[in-house]
N, C-alpha and C positions, 0 to 999 in steps of 0.2 A: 207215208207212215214209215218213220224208220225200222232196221232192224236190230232187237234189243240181243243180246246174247248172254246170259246168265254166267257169271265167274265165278270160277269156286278159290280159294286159297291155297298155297303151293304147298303148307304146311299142314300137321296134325294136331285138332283141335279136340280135346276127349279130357268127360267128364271122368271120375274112376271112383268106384263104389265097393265096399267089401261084399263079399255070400258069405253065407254060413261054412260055406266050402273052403273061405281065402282061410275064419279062424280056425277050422278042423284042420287045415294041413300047415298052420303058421308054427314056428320052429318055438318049441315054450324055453330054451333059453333068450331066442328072441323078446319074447313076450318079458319073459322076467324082466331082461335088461330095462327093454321100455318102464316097463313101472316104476321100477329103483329110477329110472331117470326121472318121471315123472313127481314122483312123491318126495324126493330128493330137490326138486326146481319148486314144487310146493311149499316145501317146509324153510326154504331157504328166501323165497319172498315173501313169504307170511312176518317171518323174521325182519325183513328188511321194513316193511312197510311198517312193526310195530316199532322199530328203531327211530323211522322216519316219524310217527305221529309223538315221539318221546323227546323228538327234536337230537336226534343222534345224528341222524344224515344229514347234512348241510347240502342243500340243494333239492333237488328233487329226483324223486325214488321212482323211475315209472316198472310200475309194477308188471311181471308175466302172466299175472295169479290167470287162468284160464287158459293161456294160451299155449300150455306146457306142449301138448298132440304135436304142434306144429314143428316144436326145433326139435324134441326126442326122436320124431317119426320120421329125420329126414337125416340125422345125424348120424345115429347110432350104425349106417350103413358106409360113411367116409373111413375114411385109412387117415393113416397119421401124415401123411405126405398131403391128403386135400387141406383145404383151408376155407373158412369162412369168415368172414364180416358181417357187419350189423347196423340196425338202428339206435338209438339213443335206449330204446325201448329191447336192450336183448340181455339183460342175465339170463334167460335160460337158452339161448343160442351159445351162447359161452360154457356156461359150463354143463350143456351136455356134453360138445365139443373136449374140452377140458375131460372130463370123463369118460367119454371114449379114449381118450389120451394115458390116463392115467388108469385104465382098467380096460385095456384091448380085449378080453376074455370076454368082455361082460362082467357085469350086477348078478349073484343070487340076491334074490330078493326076501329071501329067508335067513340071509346071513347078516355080521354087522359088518361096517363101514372099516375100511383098510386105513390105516395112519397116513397113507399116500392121498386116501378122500378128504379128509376131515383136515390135511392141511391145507387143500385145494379150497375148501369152504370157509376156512379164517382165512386166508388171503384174499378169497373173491372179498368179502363181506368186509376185510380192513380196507382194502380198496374202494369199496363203495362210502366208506365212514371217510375216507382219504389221510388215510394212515400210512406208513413210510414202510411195514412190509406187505403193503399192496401190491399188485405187479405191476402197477405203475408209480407205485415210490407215492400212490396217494395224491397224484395231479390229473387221473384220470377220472376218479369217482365214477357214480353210476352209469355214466354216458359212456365213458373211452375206456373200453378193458379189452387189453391186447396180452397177450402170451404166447408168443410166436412158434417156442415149442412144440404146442398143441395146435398148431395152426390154425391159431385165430387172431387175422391180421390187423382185426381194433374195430370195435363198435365205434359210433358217429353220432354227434350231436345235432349235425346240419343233415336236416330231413333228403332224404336221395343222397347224400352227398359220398358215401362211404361204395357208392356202384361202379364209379368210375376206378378207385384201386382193383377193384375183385378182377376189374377187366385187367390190370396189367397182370395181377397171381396169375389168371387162366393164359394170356399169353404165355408168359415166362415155362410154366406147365408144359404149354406148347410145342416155344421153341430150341427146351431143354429135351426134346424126346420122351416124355416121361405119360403117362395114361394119366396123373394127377389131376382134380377140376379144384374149382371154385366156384364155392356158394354164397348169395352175397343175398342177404334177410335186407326186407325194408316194405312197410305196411300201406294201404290203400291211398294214404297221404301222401307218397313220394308217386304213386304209378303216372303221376300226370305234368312230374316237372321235368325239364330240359335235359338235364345229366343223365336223368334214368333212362329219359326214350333214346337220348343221344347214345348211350353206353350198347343200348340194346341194338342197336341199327349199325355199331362198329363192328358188335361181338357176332352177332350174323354173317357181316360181312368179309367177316376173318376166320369164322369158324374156330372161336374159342371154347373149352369144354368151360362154359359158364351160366351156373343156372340163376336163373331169377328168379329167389323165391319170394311170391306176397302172400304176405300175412294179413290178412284181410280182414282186418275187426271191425270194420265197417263205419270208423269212428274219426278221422283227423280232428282230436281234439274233440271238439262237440261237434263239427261238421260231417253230418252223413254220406255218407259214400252217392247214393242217389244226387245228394244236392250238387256236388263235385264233378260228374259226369254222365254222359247220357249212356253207357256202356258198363253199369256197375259189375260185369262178369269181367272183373281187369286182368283175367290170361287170353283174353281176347283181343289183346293187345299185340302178343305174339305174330295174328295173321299179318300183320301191316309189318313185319321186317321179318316173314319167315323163317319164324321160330318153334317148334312142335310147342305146342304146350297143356298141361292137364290141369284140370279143377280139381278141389277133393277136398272134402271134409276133415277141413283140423281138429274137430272134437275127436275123432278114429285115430288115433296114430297108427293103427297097421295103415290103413286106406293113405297115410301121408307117406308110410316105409313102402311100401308098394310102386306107388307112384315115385318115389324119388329113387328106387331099382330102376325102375326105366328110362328114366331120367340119363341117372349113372350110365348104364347102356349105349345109349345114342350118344352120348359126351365123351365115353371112354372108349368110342370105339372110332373116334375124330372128326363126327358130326356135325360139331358145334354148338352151342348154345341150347338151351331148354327152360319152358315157363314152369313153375308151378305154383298156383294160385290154393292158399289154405284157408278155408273158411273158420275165423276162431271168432272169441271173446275175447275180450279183457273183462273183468269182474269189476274190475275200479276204473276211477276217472282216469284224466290222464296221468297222474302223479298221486301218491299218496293214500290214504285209505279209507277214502269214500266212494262209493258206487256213483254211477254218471246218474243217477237216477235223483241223486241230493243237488245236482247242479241243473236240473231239470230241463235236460234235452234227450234224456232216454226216462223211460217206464220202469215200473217196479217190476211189472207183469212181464217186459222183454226183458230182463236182467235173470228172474227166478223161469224162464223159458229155456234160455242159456244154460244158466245151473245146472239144469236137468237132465244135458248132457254133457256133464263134466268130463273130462277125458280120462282122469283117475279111475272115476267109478266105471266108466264104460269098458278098460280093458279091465279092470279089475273084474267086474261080474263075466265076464269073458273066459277070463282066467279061473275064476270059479265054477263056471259051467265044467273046462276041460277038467278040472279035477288039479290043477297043477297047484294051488294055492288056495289057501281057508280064507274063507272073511276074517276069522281069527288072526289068520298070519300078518293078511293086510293092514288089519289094526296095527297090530306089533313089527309093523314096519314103517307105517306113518307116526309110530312114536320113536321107533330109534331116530328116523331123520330128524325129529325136532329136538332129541334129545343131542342127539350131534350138533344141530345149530345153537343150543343154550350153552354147549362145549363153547362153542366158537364165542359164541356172545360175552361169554366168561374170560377168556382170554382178552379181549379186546377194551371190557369194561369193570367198572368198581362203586362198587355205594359211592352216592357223591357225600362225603364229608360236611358241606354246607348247603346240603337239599332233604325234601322232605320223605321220609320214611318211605323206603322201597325206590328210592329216585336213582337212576344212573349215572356214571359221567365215562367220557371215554379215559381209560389209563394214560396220563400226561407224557409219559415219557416212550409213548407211541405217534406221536404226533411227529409228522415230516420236522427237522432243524430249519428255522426260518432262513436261513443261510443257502438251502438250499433251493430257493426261489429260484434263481436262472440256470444253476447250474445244468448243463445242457442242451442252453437252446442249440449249440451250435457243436460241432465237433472238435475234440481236444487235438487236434492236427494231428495226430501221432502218424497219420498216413503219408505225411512229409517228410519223416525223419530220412536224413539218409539222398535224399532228390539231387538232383544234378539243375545247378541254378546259373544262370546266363545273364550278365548286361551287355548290350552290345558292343559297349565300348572295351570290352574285355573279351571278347568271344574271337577264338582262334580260328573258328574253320572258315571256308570260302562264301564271303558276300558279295549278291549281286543285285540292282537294282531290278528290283521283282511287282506284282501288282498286287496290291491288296486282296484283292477277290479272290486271285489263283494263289496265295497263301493260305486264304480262310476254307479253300476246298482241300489243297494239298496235307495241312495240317490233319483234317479228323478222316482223309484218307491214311494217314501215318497212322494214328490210333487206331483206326478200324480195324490194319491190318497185322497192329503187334497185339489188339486185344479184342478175344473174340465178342467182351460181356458190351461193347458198344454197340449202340441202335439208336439208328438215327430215323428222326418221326415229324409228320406236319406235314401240312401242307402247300401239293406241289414238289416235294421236295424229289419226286423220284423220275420228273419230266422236266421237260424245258430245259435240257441240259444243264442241268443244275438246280432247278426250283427259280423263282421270281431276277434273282440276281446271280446264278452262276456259285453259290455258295456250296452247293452238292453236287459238283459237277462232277463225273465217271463215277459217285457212289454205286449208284445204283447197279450199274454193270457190274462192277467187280462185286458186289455184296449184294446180292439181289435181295436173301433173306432178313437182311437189315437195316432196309433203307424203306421205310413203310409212308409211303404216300396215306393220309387221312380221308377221313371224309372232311369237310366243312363244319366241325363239333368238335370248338378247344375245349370246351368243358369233359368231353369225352377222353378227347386223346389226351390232353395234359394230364386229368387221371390218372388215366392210363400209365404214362410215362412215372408219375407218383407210385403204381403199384408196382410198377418193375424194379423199382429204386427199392422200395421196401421190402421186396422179395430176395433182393441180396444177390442174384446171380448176374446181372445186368446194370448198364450203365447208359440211364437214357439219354442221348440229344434231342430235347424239343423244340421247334421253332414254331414260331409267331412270326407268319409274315410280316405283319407291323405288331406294336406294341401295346396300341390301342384295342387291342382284340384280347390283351390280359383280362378286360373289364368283362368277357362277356363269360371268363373262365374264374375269375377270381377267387368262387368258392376255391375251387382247387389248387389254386396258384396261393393264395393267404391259408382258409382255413384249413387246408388238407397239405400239402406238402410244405410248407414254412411251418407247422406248427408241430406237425409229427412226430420228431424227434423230443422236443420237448414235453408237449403233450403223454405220450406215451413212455415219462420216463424218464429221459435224458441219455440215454444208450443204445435207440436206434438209429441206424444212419439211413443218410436220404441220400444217394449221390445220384443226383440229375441236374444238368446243364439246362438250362433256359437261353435258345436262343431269341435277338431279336434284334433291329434295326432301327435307329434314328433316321425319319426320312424325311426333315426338312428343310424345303427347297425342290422339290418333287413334285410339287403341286397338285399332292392325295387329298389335301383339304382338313376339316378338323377331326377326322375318326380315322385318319392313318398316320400322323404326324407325332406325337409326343415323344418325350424323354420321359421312360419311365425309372429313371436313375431315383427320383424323389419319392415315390409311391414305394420302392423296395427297399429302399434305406429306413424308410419308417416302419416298414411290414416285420416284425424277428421271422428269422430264422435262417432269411438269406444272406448270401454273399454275393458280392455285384465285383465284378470287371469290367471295364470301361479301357481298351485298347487302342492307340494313335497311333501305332508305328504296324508295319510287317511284322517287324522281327517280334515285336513286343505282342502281337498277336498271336504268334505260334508259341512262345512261352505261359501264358494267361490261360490259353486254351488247354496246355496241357496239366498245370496246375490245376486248372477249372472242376478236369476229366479225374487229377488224383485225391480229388476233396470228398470226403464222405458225405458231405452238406448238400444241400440245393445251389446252385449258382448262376446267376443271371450273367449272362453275357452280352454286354450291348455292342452294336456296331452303330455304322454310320456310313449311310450311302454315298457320302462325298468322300470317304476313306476308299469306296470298294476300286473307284478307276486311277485313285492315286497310285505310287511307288513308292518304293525305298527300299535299302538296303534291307536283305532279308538272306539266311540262308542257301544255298542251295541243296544241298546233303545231309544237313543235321536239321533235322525234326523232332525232336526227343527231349531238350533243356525245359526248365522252367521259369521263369520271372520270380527273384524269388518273391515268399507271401510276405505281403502288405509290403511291401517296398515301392514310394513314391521314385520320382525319374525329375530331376532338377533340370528342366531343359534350358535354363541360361539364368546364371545367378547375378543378383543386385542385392542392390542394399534401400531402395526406395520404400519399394511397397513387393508384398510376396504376395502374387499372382497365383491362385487356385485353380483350376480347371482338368479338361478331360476331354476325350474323343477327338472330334473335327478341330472344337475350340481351342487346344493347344496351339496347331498352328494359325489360328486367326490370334488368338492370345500372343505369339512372338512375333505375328508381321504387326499387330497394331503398335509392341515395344518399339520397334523399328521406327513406325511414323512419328513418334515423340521423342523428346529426351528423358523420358523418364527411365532410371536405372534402375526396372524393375526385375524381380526374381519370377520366372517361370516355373511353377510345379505340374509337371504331369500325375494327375493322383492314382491313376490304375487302376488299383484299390479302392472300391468306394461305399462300402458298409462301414456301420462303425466298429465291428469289430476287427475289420482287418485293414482299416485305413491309416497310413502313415505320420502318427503323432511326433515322430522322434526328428521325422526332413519336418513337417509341419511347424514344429514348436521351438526347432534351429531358425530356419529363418525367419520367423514371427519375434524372436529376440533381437533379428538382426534391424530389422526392417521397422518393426513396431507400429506395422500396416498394411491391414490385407484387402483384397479385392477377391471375391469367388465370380468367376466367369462360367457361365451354360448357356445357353443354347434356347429352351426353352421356356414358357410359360411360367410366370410367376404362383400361380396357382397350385403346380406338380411338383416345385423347385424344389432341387435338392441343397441347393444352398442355404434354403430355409433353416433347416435342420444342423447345415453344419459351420454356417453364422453362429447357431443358438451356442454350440458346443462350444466353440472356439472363444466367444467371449465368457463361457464359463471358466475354460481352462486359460486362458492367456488375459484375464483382464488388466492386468496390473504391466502387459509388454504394452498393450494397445493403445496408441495417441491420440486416437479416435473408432468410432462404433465401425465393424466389418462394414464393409462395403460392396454392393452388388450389380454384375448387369445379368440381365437375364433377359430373356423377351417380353413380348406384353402379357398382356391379364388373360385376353381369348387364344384359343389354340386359333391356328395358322388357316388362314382361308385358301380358298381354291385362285383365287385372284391375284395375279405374279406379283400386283403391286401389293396390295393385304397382308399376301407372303412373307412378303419380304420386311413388312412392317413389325411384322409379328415375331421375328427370328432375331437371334442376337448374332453376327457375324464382326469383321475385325472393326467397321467404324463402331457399333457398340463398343467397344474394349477400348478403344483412343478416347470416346467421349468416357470412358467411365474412369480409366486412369486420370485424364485431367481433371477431373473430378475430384477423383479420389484426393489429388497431390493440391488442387485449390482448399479442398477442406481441411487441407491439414497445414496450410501455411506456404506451401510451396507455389509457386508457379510454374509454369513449361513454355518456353521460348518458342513453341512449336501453335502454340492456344489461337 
């Protein structure tokens, strides 16, 4: 018979309930606030949802209507320095926040609306209509509403997806010395995917002041919370990464303001991380403005069950008991709010001209300039102005033939040490003397504090490193041991930090480094090997380097670091034990931006390529006579890629070859074939011409490997190639 021994959890798990006693000694400015917050989040979705069924919102409107208790009751207690994010589903996380922001004092809830409110509510609401003085210029609509101001760092469209930033806020919070937290909203539907639990198991383990609030409507969609998990109490999730955490009824916002004091407490006092799980409603479906009960996977009977403790009416009769407030006043404050949102509505809309009697349309000359579609996605450089730029064959100070690897460590040692906002993150990176390859090698020692080894959760850390970027005080390094492991981060990697800046605007900046490695030839097989040059060239928002030299490494990397953008940085494992001229004392120049490197000029055919391929690209010119032009592109987004060397010698040549590396499938050549014979058709003698590897990624089997890779005999068959189809021959054939 073995012996069993009963475990208990290292953390605190507690339900939290109001007494009569919590509302006899609750602060009645308190209370007011709450109301005005709530009747205020009332009247302003009541609004949206009539806009949305009138066909005003383009998109869908997911409504708070019920769940007000939950963001008034946990808000109204932040400072203007915490921050919050959100679900697709949070106008009222916003602008409570917003309103805390905009009336630090508090809401009487007997007085009217300050001109500082009621502009806060035409902006939210032109934002949702996606109108150009929205705060996000009208590309955020209902889903993405950020106003950093007020520290609210951008609701999320992609379910869990907005948990992994809140974790860089609460770091950055952290490592700035400051008592600040982050609150990051997201409902029974995310408690059970990868980024949230990952987020939660980082923030633990880092002791970030970040809370995890769920909003528990028990509803993903039409899917019940029951059907979803065997554990439907999901602050119960906390025990498993030892997190305290509390339940409480979101109908109660005191019972939610209570619990999120204690919360604050244990996080502001350098604890760590905290659950709190709100039990609410939604009154409507997931969108729009019918009750779930018309799409028939909830009851009439559980819907007016809900109602019944509305959270308005429950602090209201609350409030009435103390004496603090009339049913009377209450009335005449659920009508100023709506009478402010028909303000707003007025402003924003007009009889429609050719619709029928009483019909709306939005005011035409509020609508975003179509012109303004991309404006944004990427950063206007102005962070360049001014730089100190290097080619080597110009560069005055002392070079000496150096190793790749021990440049790619000494470089963001040089950064780390003239700028304190770098942090460099992933995994392994703060062991093995260096991480996988030597590429962090003595960070860690000399910057202990910013050299953060991970757990095994890109989806987490990459986040992560997104929220620090967004936070403005920091400048992330992330590495991806291999590249192949973007796929398992991608939300983060595509729809959260490539789309951010744009998304949100076109005026916030992202600056995070992506590191990673081409490791073909390595024999990791087909989930460690890709060239993810193709997959980010197609993604907006980033910008890609692709470095072949030393020297050309420590310039790219510093450029990389002064880009407000996102920036991938490829390497390549057959560059790390190479040499070449490189520095010795000057660490600090930069490559300049989007300038290609002509590694040996002809007049044949102009040879495109990058990384390792360059030189397989010049020893293949060597085995033929063909008098081809080598481009090194560097550069390899399209926004910062070299048109001006590109479209010189494509006049000269009137034939090009693009040479990579790998897989036809991922190819980034794909993409910049397409372009090139749009822009140069009339230089061209014949259609772009390619080698790449084969269709399957690269096996584990040396020969397969090897089958699969393009190296310098690919490049001789494809030049002869190239120069047979175009009339010529090679004496070399």
């Amino acid at each position: 018979m073995p012996e069993i021994i009963e475990l208990s959890p290292s953390s605190r798990w507690v339900e939290l309930r109001t007494t009569k006693e919590d509302w006899k000694k609750a602060n009645p400015r308190l209370l007011g606030t709450l109301l005005s917050h709530l009747h205020l989040i009332r009247a302003f979705e009541e609004t949206v949802v009539e806009l949305a069924m009138e066909g005003l919102v383009h998109g869908p409107a997911h409504s708070s209507i019920g769940q007000e208790g939950g963001a008034a009751g946990s808000i109204v207690s932040l400072t203007a320095a915490d921050q919050v994010n959100g679900s697709h589903r949070g106008h009222h996380q916003f602008l409570s926040k917003a309103l805390a922001y905009v009336t630090p004092g508090g809401i009487d809830p007997k007085l009217e609306l300050s001109a500082e409110v009621e502009t806060l509510l035409q902006r939210t609401l032109a934002e949702i209509m996606g109108l150009a003085q929205g705060f996000c210029r009208g590309r955020g609509g209902s889903m993405h509403l950020r106003w950093d101001e007020a520290g609210v760092l951008g609701t999320n469209a992609i379910v869990g997806g907005g948990v992994p930033l809140a974790a860089g806020a609460a770091w950055a919070h952290k490592q700035a010395g400051t008592d600040a937290v982050a609150v990051t909203y997201f409902g029974d539907g995310a408690v059970n995917i990868g980024s949230v639990l990952e987020t939660m198991n980082l923030a633990a383990a880092w002791k970030l002041p970040l809370c995890f609030f769920i909003e528990n409507n028990r509803y993903a969609v039409s899917t019940h919370v029951e059907e979803a998990t065997a554990e439907p109490r999901l602050s119960a999730r906390g025990q498993a990464f030892n997190i305290p955490s509390w339940k409480v009824d979101g109908m109660d916002p005191l019972a939610v303001h209570m619990a999120m004091d204690q919360a604050l407490q244990h996080m502001r006092a350098g604890n760590g991380p905290t659950i709190i799980e709100a039990d609410v409603y939604r009154y409507f479906h997931q969108n729009g403005g019918f009750p779930g009960s018309a799409f028939g996977y909830r009851t009439k009977e559980e819907e007016q069950s809900w109602r019944q403790r509305d959270p308005l009416d429950a602090l209201g009769s609350q409030m009435v008991a103390r004496k603090l407030i009339t049913a009377k006043q209450i009335e005449a404050l659920r009508q100023r709010m709506q009478a402010s949102m028909k303000k707003a509505v007025a402003a924003l809309t007009e009889a429609d001209p050719d619709g029928k009697r009483g019909k709306k349309r939005i005011r035409p000359e509020l609508w975003p300039s179509a012109d303004f579609r991309d404006v944004g996605i990427r950063g206007d450089l102005s962070e360049l102005d001014g730089v100190r730029t290097e080619e080597q064959a110009g560069f005055q100070g002392k070079l000496e033939e150096r190793k790749f690897i021990d440049v790619v460590a000494d470089v963001m040692a040089r950064r780390m040490e003239t700028d304190e906002g770098v942090v460099v993150l992933g995994e392994d990176v703060h062991r093995l003397k260096g991480g996988t390859n030597g590429a962090t090698r003595g960070l860690k020692d000399r910057f202990p504090e910013r050299v953060l080894g991970t757990p095994i959760s890109e989806n987490a850390f990459a986040g992560l490193g997104g929220g620090m970027a967004m936070d403005g005080r920091f400048k992330p390094v992330v590495e991806f041991m291999y590249p192949d492991f973007m796929w398992v981060a991608a939300d983060q990697v595509f729809n959260q930090i490539g789309k951010a800046r744009h998304m949100f605007g076109g005026d916030i900046n992202m600056p995070l480094v992506l590191r990673s490695k081409v490791a073909m030839g390595s024999g990791y097989g087909s989930q460690h090997l890709m060239d993810p040059a193709g997959i980010f060239a197609t993604s907006p928002g980033w910008r890609i380097v692709a470095p072949s030299t030393p020297f050309d490494y420590i310039g790219l990397m510093n450029a990389a670091l002064t880009l407000k953008d996102p920036v991938l940085v490829i390497e390549h494992v057959d560059l790390y034990a190479s040499s070449g001229l490189a520095p010795v004392d000057d660490l600090d120049y930069q490559i300049p931006f989007g300038k290609a490197a002509v590694r040996r000029s002809g007049k044949d055919v102009t040879v495109l390529t990058y990384l390792s391929m360059v030189a397989h690209s010049l020893e293949a010119v060597e085995q033929t006579d063909v008098d081809a032009e080598v481009i090194d592109l560097r550069w390899l987004d399209r926004a910062s890629i070299d048109w001006d060397t590109i479209g010189a010698s494509i006049r000269k040549t009137n034939n090009v070859l693009i040479v990579e590396q790998g897989a036809q499938g991922t190819s980034y050549g794909g993409w910049l074939s397409d372009e090139i014979q749009r822009r140069y058709f009339d230089w061209l003698d014949q259609p772009v011409q390619r080698v790449t590897g084969g269709e399957a990624s690269p096996s584990i089997s040396k020969v397969l490997e090897r089958a699969a890779c393009a190296r310098s005999e690919e490049v001789v068959a494809g030049l002869q190639a190239c120069m047979r189809a175009q009339g010529a021959g090679s004496d070399k054939d």
